[in-house]
Kinemage of the C-alpha trace (Angstrom):
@kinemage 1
@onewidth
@group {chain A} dominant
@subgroup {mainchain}
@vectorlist {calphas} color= white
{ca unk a 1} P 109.418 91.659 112.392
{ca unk a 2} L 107.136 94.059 110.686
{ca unk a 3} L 104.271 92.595 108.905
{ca unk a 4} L 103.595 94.715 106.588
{ca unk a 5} L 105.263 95.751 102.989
{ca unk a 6} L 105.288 99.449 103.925
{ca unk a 7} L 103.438 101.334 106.628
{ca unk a 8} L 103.503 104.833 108.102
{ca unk a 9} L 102.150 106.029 111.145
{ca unk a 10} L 101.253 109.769 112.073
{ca unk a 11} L 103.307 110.763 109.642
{ca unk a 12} L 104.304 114.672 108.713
{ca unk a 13} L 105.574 116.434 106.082
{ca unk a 14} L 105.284 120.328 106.225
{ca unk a 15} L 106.935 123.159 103.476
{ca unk a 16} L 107.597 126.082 105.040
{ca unk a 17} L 103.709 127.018 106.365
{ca unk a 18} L 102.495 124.682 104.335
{ca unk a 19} L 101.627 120.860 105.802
{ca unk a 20} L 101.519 118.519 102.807
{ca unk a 21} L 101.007 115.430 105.413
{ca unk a 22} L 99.164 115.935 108.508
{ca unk a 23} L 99.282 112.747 110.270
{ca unk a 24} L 98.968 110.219 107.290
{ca unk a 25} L 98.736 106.238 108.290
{ca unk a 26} L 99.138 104.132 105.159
{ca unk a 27} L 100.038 100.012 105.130
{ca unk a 28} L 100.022 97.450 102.104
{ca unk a 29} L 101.253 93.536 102.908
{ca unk a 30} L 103.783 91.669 101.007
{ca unk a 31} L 101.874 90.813 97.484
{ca unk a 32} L 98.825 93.367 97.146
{ca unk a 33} L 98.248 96.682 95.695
{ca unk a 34} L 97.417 99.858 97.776
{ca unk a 35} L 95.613 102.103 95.297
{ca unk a 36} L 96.554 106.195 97.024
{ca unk a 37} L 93.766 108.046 95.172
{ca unk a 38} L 92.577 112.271 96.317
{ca unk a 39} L 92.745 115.437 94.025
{ca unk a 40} L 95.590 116.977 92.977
{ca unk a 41} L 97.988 118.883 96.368
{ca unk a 42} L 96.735 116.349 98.222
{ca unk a 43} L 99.561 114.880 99.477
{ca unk a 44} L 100.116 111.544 97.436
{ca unk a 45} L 103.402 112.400 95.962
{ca unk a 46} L 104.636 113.127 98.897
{ca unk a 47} L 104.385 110.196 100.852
{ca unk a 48} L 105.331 108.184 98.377
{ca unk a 49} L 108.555 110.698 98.226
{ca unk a 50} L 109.248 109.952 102.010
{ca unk a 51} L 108.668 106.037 101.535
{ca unk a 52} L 111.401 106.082 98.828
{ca unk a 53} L 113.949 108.003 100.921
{ca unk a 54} L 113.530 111.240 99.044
{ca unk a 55} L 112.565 113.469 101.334
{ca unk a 56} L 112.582 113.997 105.331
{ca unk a 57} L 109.140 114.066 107.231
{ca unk a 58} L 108.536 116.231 110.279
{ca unk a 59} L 106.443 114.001 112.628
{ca unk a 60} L 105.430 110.032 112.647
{ca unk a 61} L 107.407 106.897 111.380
{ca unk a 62} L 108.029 105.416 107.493
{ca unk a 63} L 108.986 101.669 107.858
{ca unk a 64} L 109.830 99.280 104.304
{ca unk a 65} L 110.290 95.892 104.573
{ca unk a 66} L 110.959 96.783 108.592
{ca unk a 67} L 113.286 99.005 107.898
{ca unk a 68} L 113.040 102.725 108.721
{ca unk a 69} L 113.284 105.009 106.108
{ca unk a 70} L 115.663 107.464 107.635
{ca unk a 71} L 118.298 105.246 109.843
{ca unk a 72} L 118.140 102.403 107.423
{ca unk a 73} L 117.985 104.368 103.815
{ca unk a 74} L 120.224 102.053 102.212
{ca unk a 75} L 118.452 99.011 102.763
{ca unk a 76} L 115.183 100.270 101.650
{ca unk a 77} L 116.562 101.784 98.549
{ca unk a 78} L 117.755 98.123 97.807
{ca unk a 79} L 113.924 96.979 98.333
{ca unk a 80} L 112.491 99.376 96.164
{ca unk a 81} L 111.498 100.418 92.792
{ca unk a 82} L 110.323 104.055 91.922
{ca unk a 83} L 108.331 105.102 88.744
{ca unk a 84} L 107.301 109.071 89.634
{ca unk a 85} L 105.687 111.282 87.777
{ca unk a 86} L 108.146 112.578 85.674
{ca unk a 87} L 110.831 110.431 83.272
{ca unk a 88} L 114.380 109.889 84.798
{ca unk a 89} L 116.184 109.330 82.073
{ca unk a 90} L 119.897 109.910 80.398
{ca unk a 91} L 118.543 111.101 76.739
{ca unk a 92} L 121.921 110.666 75.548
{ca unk a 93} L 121.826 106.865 76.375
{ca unk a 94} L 120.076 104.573 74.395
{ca unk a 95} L 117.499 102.279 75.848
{ca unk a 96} L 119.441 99.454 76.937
{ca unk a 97} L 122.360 102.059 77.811
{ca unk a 98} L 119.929 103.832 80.491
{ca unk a 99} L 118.859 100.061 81.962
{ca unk a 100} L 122.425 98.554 81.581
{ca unk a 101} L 123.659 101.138 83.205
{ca unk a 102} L 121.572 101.141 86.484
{ca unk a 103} L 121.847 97.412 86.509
{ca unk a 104} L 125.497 98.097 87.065
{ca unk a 105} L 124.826 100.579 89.866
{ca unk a 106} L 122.951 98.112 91.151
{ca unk a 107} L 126.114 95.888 91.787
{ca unk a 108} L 124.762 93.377 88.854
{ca unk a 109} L 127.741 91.627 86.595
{ca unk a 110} L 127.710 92.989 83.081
{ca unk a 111} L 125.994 89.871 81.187
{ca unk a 112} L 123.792 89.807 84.090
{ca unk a 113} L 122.490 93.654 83.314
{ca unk a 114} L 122.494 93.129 79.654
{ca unk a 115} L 120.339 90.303 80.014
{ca unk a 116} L 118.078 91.996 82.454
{ca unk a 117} L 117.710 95.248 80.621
{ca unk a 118} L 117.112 93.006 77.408
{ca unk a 119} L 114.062 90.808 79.018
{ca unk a 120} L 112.363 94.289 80.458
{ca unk a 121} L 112.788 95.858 77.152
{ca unk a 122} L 111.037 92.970 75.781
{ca unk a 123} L 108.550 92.987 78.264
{ca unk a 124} L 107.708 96.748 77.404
{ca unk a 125} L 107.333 96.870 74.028
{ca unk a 126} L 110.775 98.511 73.216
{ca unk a 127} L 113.196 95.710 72.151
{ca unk a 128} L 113.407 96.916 68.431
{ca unk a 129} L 114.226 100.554 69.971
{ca unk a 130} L 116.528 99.488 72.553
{ca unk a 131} L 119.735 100.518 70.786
{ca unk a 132} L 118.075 104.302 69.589
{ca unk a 133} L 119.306 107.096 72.189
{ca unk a 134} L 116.365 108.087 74.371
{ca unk a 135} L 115.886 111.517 73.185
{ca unk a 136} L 114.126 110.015 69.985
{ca unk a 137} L 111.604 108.151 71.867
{ca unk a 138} L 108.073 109.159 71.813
{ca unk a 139} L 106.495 110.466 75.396
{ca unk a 140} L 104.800 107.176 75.962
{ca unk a 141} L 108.078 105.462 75.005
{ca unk a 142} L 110.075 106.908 77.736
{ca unk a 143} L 107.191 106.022 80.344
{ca unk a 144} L 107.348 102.604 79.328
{ca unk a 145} L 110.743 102.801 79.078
{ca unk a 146} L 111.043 104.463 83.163
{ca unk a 147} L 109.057 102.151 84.261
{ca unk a 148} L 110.960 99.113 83.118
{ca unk a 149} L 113.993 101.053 84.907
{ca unk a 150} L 111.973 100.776 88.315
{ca unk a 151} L 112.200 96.826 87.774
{ca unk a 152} L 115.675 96.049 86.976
{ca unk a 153} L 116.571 95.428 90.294
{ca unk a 154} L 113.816 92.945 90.777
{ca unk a 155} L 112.077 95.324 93.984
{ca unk a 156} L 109.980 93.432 96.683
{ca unk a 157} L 108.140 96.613 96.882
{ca unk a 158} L 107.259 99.354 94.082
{ca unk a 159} L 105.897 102.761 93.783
{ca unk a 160} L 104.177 104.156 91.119
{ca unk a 161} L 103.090 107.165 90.583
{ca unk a 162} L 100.765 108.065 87.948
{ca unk a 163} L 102.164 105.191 85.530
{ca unk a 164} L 100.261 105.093 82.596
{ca unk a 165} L 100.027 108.770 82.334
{ca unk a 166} L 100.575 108.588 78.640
{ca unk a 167} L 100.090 105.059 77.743
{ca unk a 168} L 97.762 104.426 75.671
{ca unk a 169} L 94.854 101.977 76.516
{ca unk a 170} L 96.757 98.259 75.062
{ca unk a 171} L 99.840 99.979 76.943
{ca unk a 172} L 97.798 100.206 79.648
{ca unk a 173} L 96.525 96.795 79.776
{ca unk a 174} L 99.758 95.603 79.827
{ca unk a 175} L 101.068 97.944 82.488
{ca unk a 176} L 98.285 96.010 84.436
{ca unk a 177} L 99.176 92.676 83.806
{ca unk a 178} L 102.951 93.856 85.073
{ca unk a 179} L 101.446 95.236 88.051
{ca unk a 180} L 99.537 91.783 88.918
{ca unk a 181} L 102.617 89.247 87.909
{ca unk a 182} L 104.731 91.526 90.572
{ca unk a 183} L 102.050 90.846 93.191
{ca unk a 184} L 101.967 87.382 92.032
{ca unk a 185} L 105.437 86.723 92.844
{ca unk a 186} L 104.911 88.474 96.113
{ca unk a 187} L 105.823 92.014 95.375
{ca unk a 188} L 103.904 94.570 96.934
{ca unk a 189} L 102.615 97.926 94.995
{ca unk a 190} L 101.717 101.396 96.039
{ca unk a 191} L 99.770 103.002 92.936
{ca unk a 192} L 98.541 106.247 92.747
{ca unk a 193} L 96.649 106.863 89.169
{ca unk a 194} L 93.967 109.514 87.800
{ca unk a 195} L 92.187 106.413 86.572
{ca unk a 196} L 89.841 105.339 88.867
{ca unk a 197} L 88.948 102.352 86.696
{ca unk a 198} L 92.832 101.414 86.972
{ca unk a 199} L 92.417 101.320 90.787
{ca unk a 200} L 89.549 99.776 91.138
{ca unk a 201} L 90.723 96.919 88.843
{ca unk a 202} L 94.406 96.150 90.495
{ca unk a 203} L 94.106 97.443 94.382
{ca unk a 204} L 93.770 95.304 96.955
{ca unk a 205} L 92.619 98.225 99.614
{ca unk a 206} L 92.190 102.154 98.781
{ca unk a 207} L 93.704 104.769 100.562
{ca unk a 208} L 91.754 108.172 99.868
{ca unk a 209} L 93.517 111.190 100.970
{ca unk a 210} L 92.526 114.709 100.877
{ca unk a 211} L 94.591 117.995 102.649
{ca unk a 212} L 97.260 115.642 103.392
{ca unk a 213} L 95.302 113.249 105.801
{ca unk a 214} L 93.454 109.526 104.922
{ca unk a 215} L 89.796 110.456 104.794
{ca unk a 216} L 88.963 106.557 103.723
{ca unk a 217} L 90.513 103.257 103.648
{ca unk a 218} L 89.169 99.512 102.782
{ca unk a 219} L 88.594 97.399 99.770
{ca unk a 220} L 86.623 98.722 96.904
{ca unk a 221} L 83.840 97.296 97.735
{ca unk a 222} L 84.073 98.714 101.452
{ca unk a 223} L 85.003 102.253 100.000
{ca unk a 224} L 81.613 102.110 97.527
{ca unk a 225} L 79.191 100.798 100.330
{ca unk a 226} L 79.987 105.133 101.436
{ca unk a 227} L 77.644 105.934 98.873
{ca unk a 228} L 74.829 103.321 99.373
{ca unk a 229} L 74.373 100.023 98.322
{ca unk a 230} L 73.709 98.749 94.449
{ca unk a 231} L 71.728 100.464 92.088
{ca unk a 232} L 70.184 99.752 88.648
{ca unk a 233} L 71.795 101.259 85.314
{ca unk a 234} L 69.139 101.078 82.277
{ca unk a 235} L 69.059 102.493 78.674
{ca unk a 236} L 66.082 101.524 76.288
{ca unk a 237} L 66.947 100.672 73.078
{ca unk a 238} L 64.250 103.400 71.395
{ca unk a 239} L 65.655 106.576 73.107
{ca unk a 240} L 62.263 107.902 72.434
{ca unk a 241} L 61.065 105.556 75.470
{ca unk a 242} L 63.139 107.369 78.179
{ca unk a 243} L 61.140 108.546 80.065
{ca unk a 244} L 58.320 105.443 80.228
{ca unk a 245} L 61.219 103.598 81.774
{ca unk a 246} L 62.302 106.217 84.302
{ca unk a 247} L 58.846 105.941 85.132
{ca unk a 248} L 58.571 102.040 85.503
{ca unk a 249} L 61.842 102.451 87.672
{ca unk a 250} L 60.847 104.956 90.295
{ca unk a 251} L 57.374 102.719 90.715
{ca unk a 252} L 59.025 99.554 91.241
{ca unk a 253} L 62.422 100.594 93.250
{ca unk a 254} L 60.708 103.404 95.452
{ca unk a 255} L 63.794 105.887 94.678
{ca unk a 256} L 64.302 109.392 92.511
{ca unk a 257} L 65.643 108.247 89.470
{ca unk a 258} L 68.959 110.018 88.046
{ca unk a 259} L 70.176 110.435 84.069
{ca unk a 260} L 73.429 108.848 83.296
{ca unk a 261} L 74.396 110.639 79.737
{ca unk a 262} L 71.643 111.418 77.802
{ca unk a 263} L 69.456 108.064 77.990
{ca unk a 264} L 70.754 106.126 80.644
{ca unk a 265} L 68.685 106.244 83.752
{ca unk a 266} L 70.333 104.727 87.046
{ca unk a 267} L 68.166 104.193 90.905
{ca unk a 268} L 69.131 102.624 93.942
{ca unk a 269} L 67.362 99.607 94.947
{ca unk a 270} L 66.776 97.464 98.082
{ca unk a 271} L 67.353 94.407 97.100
{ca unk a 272} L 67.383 91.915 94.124
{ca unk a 273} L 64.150 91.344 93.773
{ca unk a 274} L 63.907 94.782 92.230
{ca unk a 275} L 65.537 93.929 89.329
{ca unk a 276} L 63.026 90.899 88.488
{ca unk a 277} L 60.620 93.080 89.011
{ca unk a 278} L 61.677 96.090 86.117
{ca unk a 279} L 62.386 93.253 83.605
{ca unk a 280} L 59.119 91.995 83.597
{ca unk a 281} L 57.301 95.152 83.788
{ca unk a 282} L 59.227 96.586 80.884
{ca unk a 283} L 58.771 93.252 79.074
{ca unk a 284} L 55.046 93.462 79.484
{ca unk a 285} L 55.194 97.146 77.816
{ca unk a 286} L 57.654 95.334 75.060
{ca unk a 287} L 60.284 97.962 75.774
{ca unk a 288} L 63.712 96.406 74.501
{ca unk a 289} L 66.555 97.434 76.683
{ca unk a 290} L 70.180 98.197 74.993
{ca unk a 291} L 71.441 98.550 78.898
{ca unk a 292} L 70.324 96.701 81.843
{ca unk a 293} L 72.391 96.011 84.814
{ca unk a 294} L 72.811 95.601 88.693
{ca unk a 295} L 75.784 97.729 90.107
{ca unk a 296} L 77.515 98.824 93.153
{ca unk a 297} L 78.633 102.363 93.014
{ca unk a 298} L 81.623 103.652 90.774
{ca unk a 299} L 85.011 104.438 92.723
{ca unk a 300} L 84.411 107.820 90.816
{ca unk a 301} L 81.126 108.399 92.478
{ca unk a 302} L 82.890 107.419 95.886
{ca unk a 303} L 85.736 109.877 95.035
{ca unk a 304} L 83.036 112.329 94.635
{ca unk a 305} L 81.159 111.845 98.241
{ca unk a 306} L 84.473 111.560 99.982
{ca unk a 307} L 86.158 114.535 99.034
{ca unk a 308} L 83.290 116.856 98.049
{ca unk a 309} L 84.517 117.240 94.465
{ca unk a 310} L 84.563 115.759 91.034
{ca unk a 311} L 87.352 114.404 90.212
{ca unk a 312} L 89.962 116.241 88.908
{ca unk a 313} L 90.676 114.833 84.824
{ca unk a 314} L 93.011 117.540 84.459
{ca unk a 315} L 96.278 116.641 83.304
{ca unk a 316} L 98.092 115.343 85.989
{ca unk a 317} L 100.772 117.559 88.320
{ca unk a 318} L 104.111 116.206 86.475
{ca unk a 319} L 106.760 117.819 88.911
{ca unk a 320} L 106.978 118.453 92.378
{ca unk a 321} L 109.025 121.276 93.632
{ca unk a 322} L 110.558 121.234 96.650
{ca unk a 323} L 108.486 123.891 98.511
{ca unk a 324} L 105.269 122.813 96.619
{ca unk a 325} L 102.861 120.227 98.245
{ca unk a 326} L 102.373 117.344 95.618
């Protein structure tokens, strides 16, 4: 019996000349999250595509609950739940119709699916909608709403990709405490997201990818240890003191000290003692701090050394085409 939620191994994927997975190994056990962060083309979609029994692969193996993706499709489509990048929904339907209605294609009795698409409805914000067609909901109504459609059938593993493009930030918040009561109850996750805040605060282990291959994969602590060891962020309260503590920072910590925004100033350091070092010396110059913290690294900066380039806040890829790499 596997042990693992999902896990592939050498797996391809190539369109036409193009190879959108070149030999990608991914794994999550039951009950975590496996944040699947790289830029845009690099391949994320698409493995999640060939996890969910959307599309064929070329080379390698896709298992789900122990079940292979290609001989066994039916029983991992039973397993899963699917949120992709783009909406799935009947706009003609109203809410309850759209979830209703795949509760029934899901083999669940009538009362049973109303009841079900009622509680998610609920859950998302959109009971006092439920019974206006879809095509009148806002944009971040119909995500909420396509995500609650990738939980009726209660899934011991989901994938998610990009799912709180258009949420706004209480939306989001709640999309995260969904994310960590389905891990809770033993669920397992595969997340990809533009927000590398969202990963770092719900995965369990980080898959980076980049030209269709894992570059990186650990915790987030593991992944930010890449890019050195902690550092110290500082911002004086009198801006016009900037520099005096840049200054008091490079002396003590033995580093070149970098600007964060205007005023903040961050440096690595060796070790603690570092930081009980700066306070006092800035105390004894009576420089008041509005900023002054010990830090690891920030997923963003490790998104940065891994792949070579900043991360890509361009709104997200919404489709992918067939031929296209995603």
């Amino acid at each position: 019996m596997d042990d693992y939620a999902f896990r592939t191994e050498g797996l391809v994927k190539r369109f036409g000349g193009t190879t959108a997975l070149a030999g990608v190994d991914l794994h999550a056990r039951p009950g975590t999250v496996l944040g699947m962060l790289g830029p845009n083309g690099a391949g994320k979609t698409t493995a999640i595509r060939v996890l969910a029994t959307l599309t064929g692969f070329d080379a390698g193996t896709a298992r789900v609950g122990g079940h292979d993706v290609v001989r066994e499709a039916a029983r991992v489509r039973r397993l899963i739940g699917l949120t992709g990048q783009y909406a799935t929904l009947d706009e003609e339907l109203t809410g309850l119709g759209n979830l209703v209605l795949l509760g029934r294609l899901l083999d669940l009795r009538k009362p049973d699916a109303v009841r079900r698409a009622t509680e998610l409805l609920d859950r998302f914000g959109l009971g006092d909608a439920a019974r206006r067609p879809v095509a009148t909901y806002s944009g971040g109504m119909r995500r909420r709403l396509d995500l609650a459609a990738s939980l009726v059938g209660r899934p011991r593993v989901v994938f998610l990709d990009e799912p709180s493009v258009g949420l706004d930030p209480g939306r989001r918040e709640e999309l995260w405490r969904i994310i960590r009561e389905l891990t809770a109850d033993g669920a397992s996750v595969l997340l990809t997201t533009q927000y590398l805040e969202e990963a770092d605060a719900l995965a369990d282990e980080i898959a980076v990818i980049d030209d269709g291959r894992v570059i990186a994969h650990g915790t987030p602590p593991d992944l930010k240890q890449i890019v050195g060891g902690q550092a110290i962020a500082a911002r004086p309260r009198d801006q016009d003191r900037t520099d005096e503590v840049a200054q008091v920072l490079a002396a003590v910590c033995g580093h070149p000290v970098e600007r964060a925004g205007r005023h903040g100033l961050v440096v690595p350091v060796d070790g603690d003692r570092a930081v009980y070092d700066v306070a006092r010396r800035l105390d004894e110059r009576g420089i008041a701090l509005a900023e002054f913290a010990l830090r690891l690294p920030s997923l963003d900066e490790v998104f940065f050394a891994l792949t070579g380039a900043p991360r890509d806040t361009s709104t997200p890829t919404r489709t992918e085409h067939p031929r296209s790499r995603a």
